[in-house]
C-alpha positions in Angstrom: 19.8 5.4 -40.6 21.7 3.7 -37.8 20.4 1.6 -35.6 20.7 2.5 -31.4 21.5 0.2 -29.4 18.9 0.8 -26.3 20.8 0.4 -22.9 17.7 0.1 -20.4 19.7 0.9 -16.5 18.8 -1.5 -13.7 15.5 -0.2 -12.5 16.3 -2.8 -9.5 19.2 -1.7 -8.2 18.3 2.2 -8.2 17.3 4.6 -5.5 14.0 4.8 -6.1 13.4 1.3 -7.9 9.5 2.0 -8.8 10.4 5.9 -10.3 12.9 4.4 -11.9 11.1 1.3 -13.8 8.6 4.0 -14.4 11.1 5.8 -16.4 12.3 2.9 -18.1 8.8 2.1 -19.2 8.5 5.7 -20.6 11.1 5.4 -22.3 10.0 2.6 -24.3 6.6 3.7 -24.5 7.9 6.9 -26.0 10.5 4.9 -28.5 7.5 2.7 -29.5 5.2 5.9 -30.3 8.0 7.5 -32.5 8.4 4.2 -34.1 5.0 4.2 -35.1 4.3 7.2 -36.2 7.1 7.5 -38.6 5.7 3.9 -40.0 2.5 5.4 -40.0 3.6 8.4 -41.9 6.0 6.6 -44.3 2.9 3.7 -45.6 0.4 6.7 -45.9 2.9 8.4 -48.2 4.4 5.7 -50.0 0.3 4.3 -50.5 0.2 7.9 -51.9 2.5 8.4 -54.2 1.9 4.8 -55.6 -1.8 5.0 -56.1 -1.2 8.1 -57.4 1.4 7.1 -60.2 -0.3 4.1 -61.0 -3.2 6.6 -62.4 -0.5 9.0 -64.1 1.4 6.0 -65.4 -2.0 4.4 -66.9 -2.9 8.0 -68.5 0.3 8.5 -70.0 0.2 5.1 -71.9 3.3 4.0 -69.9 4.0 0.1 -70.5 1.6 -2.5 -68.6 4.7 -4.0 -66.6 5.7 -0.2 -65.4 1.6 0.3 -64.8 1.5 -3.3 -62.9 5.0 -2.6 -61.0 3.5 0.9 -59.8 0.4 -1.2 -58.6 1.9 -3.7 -56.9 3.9 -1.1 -54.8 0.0 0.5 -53.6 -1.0 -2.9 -52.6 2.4 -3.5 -51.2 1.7 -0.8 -48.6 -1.7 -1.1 -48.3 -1.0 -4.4 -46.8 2.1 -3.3 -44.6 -0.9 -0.7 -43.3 -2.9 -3.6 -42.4 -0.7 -5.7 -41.4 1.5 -3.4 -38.9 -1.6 -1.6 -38.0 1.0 1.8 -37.4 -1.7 4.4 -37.2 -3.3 2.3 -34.2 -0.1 1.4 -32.5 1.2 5.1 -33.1 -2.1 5.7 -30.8 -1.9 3.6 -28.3 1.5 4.0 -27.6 1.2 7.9 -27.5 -1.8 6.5 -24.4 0.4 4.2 -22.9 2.9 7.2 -22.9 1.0 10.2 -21.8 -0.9 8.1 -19.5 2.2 6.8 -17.2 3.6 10.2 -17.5 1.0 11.4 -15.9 1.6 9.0 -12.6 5.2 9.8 -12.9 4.3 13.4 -12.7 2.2 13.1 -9.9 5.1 10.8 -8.0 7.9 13.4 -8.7 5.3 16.5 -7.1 5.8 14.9 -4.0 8.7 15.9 -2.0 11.0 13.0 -1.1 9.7 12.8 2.5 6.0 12.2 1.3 7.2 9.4 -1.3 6.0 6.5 1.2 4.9 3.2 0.8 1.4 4.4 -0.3 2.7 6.8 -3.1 5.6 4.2 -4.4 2.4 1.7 -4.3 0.0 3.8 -6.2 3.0 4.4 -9.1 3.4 1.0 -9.3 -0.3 0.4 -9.6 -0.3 3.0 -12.3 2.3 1.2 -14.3 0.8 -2.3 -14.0 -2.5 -0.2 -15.6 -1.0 1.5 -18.0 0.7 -2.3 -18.9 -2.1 -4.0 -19.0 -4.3 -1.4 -20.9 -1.5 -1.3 -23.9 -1.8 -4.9 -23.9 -5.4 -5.4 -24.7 -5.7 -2.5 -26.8 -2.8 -3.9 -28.7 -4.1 -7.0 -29.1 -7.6 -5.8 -29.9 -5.4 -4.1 -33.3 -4.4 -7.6 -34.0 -7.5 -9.1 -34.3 -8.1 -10.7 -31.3 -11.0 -11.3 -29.1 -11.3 -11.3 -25.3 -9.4 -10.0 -22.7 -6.2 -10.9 -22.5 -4.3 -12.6 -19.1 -2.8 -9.4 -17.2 0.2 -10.6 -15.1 -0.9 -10.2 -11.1 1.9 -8.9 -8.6 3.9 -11.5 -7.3 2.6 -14.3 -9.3 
């Protein structure tokens, strides 16, 4: 697999600066998402296949260091599970996404004369939601407590 090189445009230097950092965040909320679920898919089947050998291997009377090896691959991604937390982040991520696409839709149904102040302000509103509600929920899958500091506007 080759590794992209993600080329993000200048959201400030666009037409339509807030549509655009919109899209920007999209597109990482959708890379994050596909991330994710790929990891999530990948532990669940590689926990799978391990746990699942480890019983054949053990019934066939394979050697203990093949039996052990074959363990120690389950709890390899049993802790990669826990640790990464894919199946949550694969969630929340999907949120983030759908969520902000949403707002983005709404934005674009405007025709250009109607995108004001007002409509720019409430897509930027959304974003800074959307933000700030992938951020605690992602640190709530880490284990931590309390709300997290959401960045204000301007400050």
């Amino acid at each position: 697999m080759r590794r992209r090189t993600i080329t993000d445009r200048d959201w400030a230097a666009a037409p339509d600066p807030v549509l655009a950092l919109a899209q920007q965040d999209l597109a990482f909320y959708a890379r994050t998402r596909d991330r994710s679920r790929r990891m999530h898919y990948a532990t669940e089947l590689g926990a799978l296949a391990a746990t699942s050998s480890t019983v054949v291997a053990a019934g066939l009377h394979a050697p203990a260091w093949l039996t052990a090896l074959i363990a120690g691959g389950a709890v390899f991604f049993t802790g990669v599970r826990q640790l990464f937390s894919p199946a949550a982040r694969w969630v929340v991520g999907g949120q983030s996404h759908e969520s902000l696409r949403r707002a983005v839709d709404r934005y674009r149904l405007l025709p250009p004369a109607e995108r004001d102040a007002a409509a720019r302000a409430a897509l930027q509103t959304a974003i800074e939601e959307v933000g700030g509600n992938e951020l605690r929920e992602w640190s709530e899958t880490q284990g931590q407590r309390g709300e997290p500091p959401v960045p204000t506007p301007g400050g």
